[in-house]
N, C-alpha and C positions, 0 to 999 in steps of 0.2 A: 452489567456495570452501570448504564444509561437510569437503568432501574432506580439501582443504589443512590446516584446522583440526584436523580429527582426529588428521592423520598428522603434527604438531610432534612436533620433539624435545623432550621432557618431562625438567625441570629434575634432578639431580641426586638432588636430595631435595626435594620437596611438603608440603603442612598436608594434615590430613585432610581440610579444605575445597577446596581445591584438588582431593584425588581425587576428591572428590565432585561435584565443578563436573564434572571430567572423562568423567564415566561414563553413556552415555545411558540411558533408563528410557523404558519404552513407555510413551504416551499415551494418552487418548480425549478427549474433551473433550465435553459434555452442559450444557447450559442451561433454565433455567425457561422457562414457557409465563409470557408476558410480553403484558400487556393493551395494545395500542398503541390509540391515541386514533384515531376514524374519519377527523378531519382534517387528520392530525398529515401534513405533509408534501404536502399537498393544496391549497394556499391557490392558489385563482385567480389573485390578482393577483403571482403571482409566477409569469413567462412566460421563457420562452425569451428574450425581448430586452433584461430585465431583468437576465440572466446578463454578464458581460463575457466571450469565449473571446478567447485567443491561443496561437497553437501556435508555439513556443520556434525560430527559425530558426538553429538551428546555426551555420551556415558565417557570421552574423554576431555571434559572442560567443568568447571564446578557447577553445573545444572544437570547430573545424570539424570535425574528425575524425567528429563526430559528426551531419553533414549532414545521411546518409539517416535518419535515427533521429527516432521522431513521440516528441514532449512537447508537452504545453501545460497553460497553467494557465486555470482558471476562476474568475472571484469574483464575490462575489454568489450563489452557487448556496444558502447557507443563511444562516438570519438567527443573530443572535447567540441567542437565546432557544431558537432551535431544536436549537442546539451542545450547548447547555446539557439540555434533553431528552431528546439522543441519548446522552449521560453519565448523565444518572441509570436511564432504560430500560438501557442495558447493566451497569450497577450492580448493579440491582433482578431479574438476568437469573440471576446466580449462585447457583450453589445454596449450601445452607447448607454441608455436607460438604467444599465447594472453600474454603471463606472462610480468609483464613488466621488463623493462631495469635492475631492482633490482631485481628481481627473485620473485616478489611481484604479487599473481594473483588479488591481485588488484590494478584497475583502475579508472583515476576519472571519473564521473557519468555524461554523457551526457543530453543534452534535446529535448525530440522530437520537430524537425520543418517541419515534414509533408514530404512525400514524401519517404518515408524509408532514409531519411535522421536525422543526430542529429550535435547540435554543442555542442559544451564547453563553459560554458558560468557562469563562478566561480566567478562573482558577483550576480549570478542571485540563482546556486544551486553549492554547494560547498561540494563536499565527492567524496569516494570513493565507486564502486560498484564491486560486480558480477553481473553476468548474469548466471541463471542455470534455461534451462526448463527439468521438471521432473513431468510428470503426475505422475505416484506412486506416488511420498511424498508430491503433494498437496493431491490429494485424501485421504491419509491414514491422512491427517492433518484435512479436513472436516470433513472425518468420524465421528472424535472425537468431534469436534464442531455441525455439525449438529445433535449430538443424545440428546442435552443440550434443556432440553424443552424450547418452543416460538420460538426457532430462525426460524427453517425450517417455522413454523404458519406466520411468517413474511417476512421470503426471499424466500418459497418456488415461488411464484406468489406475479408479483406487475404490476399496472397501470399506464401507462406515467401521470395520471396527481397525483400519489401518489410522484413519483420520482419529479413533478413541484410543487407540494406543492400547487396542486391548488385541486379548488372543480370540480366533473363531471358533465358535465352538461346531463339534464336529456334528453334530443332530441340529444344527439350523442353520438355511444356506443363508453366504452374505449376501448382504446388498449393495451393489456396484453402480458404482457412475463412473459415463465416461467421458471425458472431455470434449466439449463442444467449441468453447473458443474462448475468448477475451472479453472480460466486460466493457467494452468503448468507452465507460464514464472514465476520465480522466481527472483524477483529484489532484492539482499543481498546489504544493504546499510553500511558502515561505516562510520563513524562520527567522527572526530578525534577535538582536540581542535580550537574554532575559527570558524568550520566549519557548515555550517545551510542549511535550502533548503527554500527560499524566500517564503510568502504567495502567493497561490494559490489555483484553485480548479482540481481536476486530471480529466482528457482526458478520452474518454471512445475509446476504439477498438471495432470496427464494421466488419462483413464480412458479404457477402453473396455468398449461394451455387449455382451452375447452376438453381437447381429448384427453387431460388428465395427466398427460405429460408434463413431469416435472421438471425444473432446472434449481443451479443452487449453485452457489460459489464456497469454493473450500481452501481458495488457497491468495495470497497477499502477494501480490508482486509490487515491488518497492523498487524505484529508479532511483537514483542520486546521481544530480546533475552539475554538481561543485564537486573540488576537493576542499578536504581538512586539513590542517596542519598535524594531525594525528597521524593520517595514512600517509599523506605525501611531505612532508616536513615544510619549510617555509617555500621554498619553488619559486612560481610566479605569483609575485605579492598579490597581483591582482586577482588569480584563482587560489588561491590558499589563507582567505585572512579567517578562514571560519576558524572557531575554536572551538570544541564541543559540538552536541549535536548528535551522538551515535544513535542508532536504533541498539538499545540496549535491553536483552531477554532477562528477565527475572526470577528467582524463587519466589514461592510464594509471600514468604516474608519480608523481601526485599533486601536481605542480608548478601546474598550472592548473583553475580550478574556476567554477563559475556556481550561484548560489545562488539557491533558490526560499525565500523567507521565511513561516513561520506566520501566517494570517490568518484571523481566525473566519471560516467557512461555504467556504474558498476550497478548490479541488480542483485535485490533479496529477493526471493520466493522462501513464503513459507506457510503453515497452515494455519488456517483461523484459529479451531480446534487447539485448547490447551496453552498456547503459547504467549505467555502474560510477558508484554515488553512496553516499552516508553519510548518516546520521543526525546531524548535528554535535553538538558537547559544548553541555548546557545550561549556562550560563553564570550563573542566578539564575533563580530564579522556577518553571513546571512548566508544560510543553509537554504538549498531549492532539492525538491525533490519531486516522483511524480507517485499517485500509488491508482494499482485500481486491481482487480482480481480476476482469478479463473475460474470459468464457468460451466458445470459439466451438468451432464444429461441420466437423469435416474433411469439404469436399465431396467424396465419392467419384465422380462421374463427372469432378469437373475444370475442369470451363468455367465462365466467369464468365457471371453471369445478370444481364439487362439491367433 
C-alpha cells in the first residue's frame, strides 16, 4: 500500500506543505519511564467470563470473501475509568523535547515507508498520535484477554496458510508460529473531526535473532477507548459525542463493507493478512483508540505440538 502511495503521480505544481507532507524523515521514537499503579489492570473481579468474545463469521455478513480470515470483537475487556487511565499514562509518557509547538503531546500520525523512515501524508491517514512502548501494560492487557475462553484455542498457534486463507496441501508440511506475546509499542491514536485513516491492510514487523530465529507479527489488536453514538446511543453526552469513526472492513471495491463501532474498553483482534479495512471519517466529537499487535515465534522444526 505505502508502495503505491509513494509512487503517485505528483500534481503539476504543490504548496510547500505538500512537499513536505511528501518527503520521509527518519524516525526513533523514545518514551518516559512512567509509574504505572500496582493494581492498575489487575482487578480480580474482572474474569475472563465477564469478557463478551465473538469472532466475526464472514461468510454470514456481505464480505464472504472473507470466510477464512479470523476477526472478532470483545467487550467488556476494560472499564470506562480504565480508558481513561490508559490516556492519561500515555500522555504523561511523552517527553518534553517531542511535545509539540502547543504544549500538546500530540502529534500527527506518520506512515511507514520502509527503511525506519515515515512521512506525513494527511490525505492518505489523518490524526493524531502517541507513541508509548510499555511491555507491563500490554501484558497486564492480554492477561485479561487471553484468560477469555477460545481465544488463546485460536491465537495460541496458527499456520501460514491459516493466515492465507488457503487449504494445506497434503505433501508439504505447514509452517507454524507460535505465539510469543505482545508487541509493547503502543500506537494511542486521536481522531478529531474530519479526520480518517484511508483503507488499507496493516504491515507485519518481522525480526530475526543471531541464531536465526524468527519472530513476526500477524495479528491487529485494536482497543477503543470512547463510546459512539452508534453502539451506545446519546448516554453520557460527555462520553458519546463521537459520530462516526468505525473500523470498517471492505471488499475490494469498496462497494460492500461491515463495520465494528467504537466502544469504551471493547477490543478488535484480527489478521494483517487479507483484511483491507479504514479508519472511517470522524463525523463530530473525537475518537481515542490504542492499536499494537501480536507477536509470534516461527517454529523451526515444523510440527504442531499437542
Amino acid at each position: 500500500m505505502m508502495s503505491a502511495i509513494l509512487g503517485k503521480k505528483q500534481p503539476a505544481t504543490t504548496t510547500r506543505e505538500q512537499r513536505k507532507q511528501a518527503m520521509p524523515v527518519k524516525t526513533s521514537y523514545k518514551s518516559k519511564e512512567v509509574a504505572i499503579p500496582d493494581d492498575f489492570l489487575r482487578d480480580e473481579r474482572h474474569t475472563g467470563d465477564s469478557i463478551s468474545y465473538k469472532v466475526i463469521n464472514f461468510k454470514e455478513t456481505d464480505l464472504p470473501q472473507y470466510e477464512p480470515c479470523y476477526a472478532a470483537v470483545l467487550d467488556n475487556v476494560l472499564t470506562p475509568a480504565e480508558c481513561d487511565t490508559l490516556l492519561r499514562l500515555a500522555e504523561s509518557s511523552v517527553r518534553d523535547e517531542d511535545m509539540g509547538e502547543d504544549g500538546s503531546p500530540w502529534r500527527p500520525a506518520l506512515v511507514n515507508a520502509g527503511g525506519g523512515r515515515e512521512v506525513l501524508e494527511t490525505s492518505y491517514r489523518n490524526s493524531d498520535r502517541i507513541i508509548w512502548d510499555c511491555q507491563d501494560v500490554v501484558d497486564r492487557l492480554w492477561a485479561r484477554i487471553a484468560q477469555v475462553p477460545g481465544v488463546m484455542d485460536k491465537l495460541g498457534s496458527v499456520t501460514g496458510e491459516e493466515l492465507l486463507g488457503v487449504t494445506a496441501k497434503p505433501d508439504k508440511p505447514s509452517t507454524w508460529w507460535d505465539f510469543h506475546g505482545v508487541n509493547r509499542r503502543m500506537r494511542y491514536l486521536k481522531y478529531g473531526g474530519g479526520q480518517f485513516f484511508a483503507p488499507h491492510c496493516d504491515g507485519a514487523y518481522s525480526t530475526e535473532e543471531e541464531d536465526g530465529t524468527v519472530f513476526r507479527t500477524h495479528y491487529t489488536v485494536h482497543i477503543y477507548l470512547n463510546d459512539s453514538k452508534a453502539e451506545v446511543g446519546d448516554g453520557d453526552k460527555g462520553r458519546t459525542a463521537l459520530e462516526g469513526g468505525a473500523t470498517t472492513f471492505f471488499s475490494s471495491d469498496e462497494k460492500r463493507r461491515l463495520n465494528v463501532h467504537p466502544k469504551a474498553g471493547r477490543v478488535l483482534i484480527f489478521q494483517h493478512r487479507r483484511l483491507y479495512h479504514s479508519g472511517d471519517n470522524v463525523l463530530a466529537g473525537t475518537k481515542y483508540t490504542i492499536r499494537t499487535d501480536l507477536l509470534y515465534k516461527l517454529r523451526k522444526d515444523g510440527n504442531k505440538v499437542d
